[in-house]
C-alpha positions in Angstrom: 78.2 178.0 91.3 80.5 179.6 93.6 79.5 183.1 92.6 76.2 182.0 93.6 77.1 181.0 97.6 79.5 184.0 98.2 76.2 186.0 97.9 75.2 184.3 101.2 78.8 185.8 102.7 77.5 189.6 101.9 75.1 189.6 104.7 75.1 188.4 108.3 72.2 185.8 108.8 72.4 185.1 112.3 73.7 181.7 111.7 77.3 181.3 112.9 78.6 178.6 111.1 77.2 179.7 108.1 80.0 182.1 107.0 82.4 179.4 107.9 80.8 176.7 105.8 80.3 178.6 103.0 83.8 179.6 102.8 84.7 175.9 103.2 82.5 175.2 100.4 84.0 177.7 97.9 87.7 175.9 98.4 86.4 172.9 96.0 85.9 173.0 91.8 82.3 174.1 90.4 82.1 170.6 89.6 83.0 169.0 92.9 80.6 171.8 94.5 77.9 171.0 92.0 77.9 167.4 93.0 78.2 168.2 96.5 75.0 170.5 96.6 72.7 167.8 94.7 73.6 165.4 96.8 72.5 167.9 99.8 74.9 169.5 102.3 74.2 170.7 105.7 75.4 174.3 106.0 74.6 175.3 109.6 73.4 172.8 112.5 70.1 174.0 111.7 69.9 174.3 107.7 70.1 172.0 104.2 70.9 173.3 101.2 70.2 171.0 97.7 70.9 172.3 94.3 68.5 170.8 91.2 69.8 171.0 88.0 67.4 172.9 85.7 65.3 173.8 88.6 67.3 175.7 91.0 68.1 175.9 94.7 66.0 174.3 98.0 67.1 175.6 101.3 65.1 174.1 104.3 65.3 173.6 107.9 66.4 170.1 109.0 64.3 169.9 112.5 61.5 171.5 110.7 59.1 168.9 112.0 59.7 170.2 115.3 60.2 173.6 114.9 58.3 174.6 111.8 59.4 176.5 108.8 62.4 178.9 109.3 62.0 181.9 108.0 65.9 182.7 107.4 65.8 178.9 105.3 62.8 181.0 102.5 65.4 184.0 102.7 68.7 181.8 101.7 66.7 180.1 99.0 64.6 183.2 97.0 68.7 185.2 97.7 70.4 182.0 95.9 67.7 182.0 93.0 67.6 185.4 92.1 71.7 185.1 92.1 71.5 181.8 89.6 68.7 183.7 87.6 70.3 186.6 87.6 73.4 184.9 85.9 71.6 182.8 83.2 69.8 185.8 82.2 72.9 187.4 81.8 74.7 184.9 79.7 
């Protein structure tokens, strides 16, 4: 799991907690961060981030009833699935 979200930390977003959060995130076990990301963490003031076993990752805009769809939430998501699909094809 945590090779998955340090592929968020090789490119700059524009989010600028992001980084910072993401490093937080890697300090716990794959296990605590597994349980962590299905129960849904917040990883910027703007952004969610759920992880579904078996299915994969959901990144989504918490305002987006407001806002709309933010294109940097589809970019996070499609980067973080191609990581985790990358690795079980690997396996």
């Amino acid at each position: 799991m945590k090779e998955q979200l340090q592929i968020l930390l090789q490119r700059d977003y524009g989010i600028s907690t992001l980084n910072r959060t993401i490093n937080s995130l890697l300090e716990y076990s794959d296990d605590q961060l597994v349980n962590l990301l299905v129960n849904t963490i917040k990883i910027s003031d703007e952004l969610a981030l759920q992880y579904l076993p078996g299915v994969g990752f959901r990144c989504w805009n918490i305002n987006q009833g407001q806002v709309g769809v933010l294109p940097v939430a589809g970019l996070i998501e499609r980067k973080l699935n191609k990581e985790l699909l990358n690795k079980s094809l690997n396996s």
